[in-house]
N, C-alpha and C positions, 0 to 999 in steps of 0.2 A: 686560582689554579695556575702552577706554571707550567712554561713550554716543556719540561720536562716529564712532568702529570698529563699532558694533553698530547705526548708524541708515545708515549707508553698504552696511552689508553685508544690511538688509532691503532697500534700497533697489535696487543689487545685483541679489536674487534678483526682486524685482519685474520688473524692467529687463528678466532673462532670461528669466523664464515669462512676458513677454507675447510678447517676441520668437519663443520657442520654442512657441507655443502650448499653453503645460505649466498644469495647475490643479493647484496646490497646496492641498491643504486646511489647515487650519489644524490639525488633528491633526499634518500633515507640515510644518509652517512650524518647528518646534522644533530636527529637527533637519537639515533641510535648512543653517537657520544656522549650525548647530553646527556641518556640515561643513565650510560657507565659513569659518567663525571658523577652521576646523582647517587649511586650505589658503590662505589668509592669514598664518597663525602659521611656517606653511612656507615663504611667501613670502619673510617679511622674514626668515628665518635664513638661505634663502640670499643675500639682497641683499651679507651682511656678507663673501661670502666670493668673490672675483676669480675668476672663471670663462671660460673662453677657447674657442674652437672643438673643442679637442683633450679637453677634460673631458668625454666624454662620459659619458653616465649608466649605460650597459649595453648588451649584444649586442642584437644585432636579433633580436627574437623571430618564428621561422618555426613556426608549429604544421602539426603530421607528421597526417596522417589516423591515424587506431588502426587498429591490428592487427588483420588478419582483416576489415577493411572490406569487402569482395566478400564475402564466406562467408556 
């Protein structure tokens, strides 16, 4: 990744914890980056690959209450 990719993506997370009213400590700035480096890295592997309305990703997730919920 370059310093370019990695001053984009503090900049990035700044952008979004002011917006979101989030305090990042700096314990947590490590790897809060890491994750955007990691979800960027995913980004552009899908860029390379033609995707269409019909490529959908997976079922639509409906979660069931558990079993014996009343009891």
């Amino acid at each position: 990744m370059t310093d370019q990719t990695n001053d984009s993506l503090a900049r990035l997370l700044d952008a979004n914890a002011a917006v979101l009213s989030l305090s990042i400590t700096e314990e947590q700035r490590p790897g809060v980056l890491s994750y955007l480096a990691l979800a960027e890295s995913m980004h552009r592997s899908l860029l390379a690959i033609a995707l269409s309305p019909a490529d959908e990703s997976a079922l639509v997730f409906v979660p069931q209450p558990p079993e014996n919920a009343h009891g």
